[in-house]
Backbone as numpy.savetxt, mean C-alpha at the origin, in Angstrom:
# Nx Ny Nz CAx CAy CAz Cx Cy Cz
3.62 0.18 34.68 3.42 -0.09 33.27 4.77 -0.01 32.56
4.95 -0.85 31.86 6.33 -1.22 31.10 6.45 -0.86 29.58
7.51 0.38 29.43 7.28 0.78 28.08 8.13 -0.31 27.26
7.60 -0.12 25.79 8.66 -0.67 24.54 9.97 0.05 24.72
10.76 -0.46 24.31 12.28 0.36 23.68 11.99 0.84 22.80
12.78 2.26 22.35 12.49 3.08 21.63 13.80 3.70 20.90
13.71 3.64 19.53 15.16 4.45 19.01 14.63 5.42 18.35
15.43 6.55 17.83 15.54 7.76 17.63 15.96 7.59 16.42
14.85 8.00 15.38 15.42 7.56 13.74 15.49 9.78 13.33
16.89 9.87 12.44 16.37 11.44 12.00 16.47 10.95 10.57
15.34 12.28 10.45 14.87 11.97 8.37 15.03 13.35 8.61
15.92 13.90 7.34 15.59 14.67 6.10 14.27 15.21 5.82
13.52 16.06 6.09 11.84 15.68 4.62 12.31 17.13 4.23
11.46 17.02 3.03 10.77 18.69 2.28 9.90 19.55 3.39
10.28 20.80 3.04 10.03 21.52 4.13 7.53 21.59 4.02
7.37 21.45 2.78 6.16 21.32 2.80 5.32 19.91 3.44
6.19 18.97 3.50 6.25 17.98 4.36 5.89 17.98 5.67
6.79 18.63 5.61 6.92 18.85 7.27 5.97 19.93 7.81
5.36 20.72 7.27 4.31 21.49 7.64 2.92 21.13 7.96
3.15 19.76 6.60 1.74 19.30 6.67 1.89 18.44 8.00
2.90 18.00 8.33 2.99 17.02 9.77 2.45 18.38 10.85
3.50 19.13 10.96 2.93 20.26 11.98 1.36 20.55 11.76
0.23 20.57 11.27 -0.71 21.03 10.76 -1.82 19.63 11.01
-1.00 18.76 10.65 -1.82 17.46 11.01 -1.56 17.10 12.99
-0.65 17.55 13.28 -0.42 17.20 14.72 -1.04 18.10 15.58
-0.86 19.59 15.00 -1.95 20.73 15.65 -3.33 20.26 15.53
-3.98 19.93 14.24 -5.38 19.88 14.15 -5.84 18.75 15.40
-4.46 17.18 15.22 -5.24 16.26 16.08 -4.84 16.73 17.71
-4.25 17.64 18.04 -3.82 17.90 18.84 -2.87 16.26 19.49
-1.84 16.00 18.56 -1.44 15.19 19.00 0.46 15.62 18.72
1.51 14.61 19.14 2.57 15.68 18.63 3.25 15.07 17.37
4.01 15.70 16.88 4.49 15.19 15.62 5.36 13.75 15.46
5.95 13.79 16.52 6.47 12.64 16.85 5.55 11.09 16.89
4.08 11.54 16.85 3.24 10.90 16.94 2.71 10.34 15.81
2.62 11.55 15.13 2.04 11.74 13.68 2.98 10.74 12.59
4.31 11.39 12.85 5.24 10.03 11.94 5.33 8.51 12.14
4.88 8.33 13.39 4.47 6.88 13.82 4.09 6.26 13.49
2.62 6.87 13.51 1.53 6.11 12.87 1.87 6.58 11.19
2.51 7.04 10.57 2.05 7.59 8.72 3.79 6.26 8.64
4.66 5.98 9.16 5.73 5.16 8.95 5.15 3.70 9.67
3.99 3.35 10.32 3.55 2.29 11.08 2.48 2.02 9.16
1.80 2.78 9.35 0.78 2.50 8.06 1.84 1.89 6.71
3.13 2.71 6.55 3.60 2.41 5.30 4.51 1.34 5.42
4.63 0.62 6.38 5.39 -0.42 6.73 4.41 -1.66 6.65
3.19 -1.22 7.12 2.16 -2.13 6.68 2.20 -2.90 5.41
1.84 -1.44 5.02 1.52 -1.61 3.22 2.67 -2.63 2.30
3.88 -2.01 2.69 4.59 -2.85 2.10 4.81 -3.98 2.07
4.60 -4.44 3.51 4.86 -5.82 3.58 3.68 -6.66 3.01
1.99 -5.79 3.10 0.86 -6.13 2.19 1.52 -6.85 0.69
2.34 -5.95 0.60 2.34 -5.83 -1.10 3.66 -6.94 -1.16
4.41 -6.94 -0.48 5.72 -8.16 -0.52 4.90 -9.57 -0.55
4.08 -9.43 1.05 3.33 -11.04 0.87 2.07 -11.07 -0.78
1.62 -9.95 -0.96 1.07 -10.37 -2.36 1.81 -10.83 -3.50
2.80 -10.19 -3.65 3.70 -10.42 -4.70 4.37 -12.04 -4.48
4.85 -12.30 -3.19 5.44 -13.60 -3.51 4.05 -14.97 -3.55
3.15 -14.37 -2.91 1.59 -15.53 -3.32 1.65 -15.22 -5.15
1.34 -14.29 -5.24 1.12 -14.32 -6.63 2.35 -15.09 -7.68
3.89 -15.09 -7.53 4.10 -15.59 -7.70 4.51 -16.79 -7.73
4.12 -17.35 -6.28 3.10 -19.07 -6.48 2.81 -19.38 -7.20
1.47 -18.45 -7.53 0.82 -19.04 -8.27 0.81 -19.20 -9.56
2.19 -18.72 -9.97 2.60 -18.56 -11.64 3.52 -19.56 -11.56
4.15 -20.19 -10.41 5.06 -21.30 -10.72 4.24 -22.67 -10.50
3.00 -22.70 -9.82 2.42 -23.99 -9.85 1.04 -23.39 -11.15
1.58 -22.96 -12.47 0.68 -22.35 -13.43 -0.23 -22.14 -12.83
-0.89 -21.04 -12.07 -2.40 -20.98 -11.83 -2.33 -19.61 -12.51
-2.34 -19.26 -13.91 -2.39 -18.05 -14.57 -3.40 -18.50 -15.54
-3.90 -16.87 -16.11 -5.09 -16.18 -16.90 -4.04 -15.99 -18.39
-4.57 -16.77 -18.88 -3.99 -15.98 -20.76 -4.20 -14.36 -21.23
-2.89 -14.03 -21.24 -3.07 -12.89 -21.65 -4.00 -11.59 -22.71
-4.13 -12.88 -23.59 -4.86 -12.67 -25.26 -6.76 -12.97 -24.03
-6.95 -13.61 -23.17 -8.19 -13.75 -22.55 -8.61 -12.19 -21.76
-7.83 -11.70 -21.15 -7.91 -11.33 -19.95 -7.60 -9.87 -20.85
-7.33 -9.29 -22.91 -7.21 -8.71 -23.04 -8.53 -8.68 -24.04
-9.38 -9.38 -24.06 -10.41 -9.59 -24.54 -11.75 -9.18 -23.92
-11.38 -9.51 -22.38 -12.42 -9.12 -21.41 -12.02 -7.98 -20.97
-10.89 -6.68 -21.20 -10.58 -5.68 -20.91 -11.39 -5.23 -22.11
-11.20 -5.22 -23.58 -11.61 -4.37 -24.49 -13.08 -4.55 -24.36
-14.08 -5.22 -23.72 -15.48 -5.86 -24.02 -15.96 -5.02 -22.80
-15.21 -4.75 -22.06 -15.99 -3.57 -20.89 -16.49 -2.51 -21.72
-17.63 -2.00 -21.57 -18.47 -0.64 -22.10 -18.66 -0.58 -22.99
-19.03 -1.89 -23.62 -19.47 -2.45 -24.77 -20.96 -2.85 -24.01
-21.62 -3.35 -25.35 -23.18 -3.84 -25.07 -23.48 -5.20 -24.01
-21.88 -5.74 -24.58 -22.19 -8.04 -24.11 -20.79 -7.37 -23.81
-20.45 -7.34 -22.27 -18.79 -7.84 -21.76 -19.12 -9.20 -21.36
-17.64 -9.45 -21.58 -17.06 -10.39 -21.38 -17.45 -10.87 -19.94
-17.56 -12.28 -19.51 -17.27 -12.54 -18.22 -15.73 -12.89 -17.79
-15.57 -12.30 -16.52 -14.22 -12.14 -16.39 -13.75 -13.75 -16.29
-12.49 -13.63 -17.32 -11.53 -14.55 -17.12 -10.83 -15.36 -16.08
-11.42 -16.91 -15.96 -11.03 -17.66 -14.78 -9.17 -18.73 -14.94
């Protein structure tokens, strides 16, 4: 079986940080080295979630596919009221 290559990153953290890693790696009985993997695998995710949202979204503001502001602040104030608004297309 053929491993990945692997580099050796060192971080800095807060020492309460780092406890909660020790504490999370004891409970899963897994090791810490493990634990930052997957919590730096998840947030690498996320970001790039949020990079590809951000440049779709702004697509869609350069081929105008936008909501009027004065609309979309109309159907905010009409929530928890009697008649809301239907949301703004």
């Amino acid at each position: 079986m053929q491993h990945a290559a692997t580099k050796v990153i060192t971080a800095h953290v807060p020492l309460p940080l780092a406890e909660k890693v020790d504490q999370l790696a004891t409970r899963l009985e897994r090791s810490r080295g493990w634990i930052v993997k997957q919590a730096l695998a998840a947030w690498i995710d996320q970001e790039e979630e949020r990079s590809r949202l951000t440049r779709e979204a702004l697509d869609d503001v350069d081929a105008g596919r936008v909501i009027d502001h004065q609309a979309v602040q109309a159907w905010a104030d009409s929530l928890g009221t009697p008649n809301p608004l239907p949301v703004p297309r």
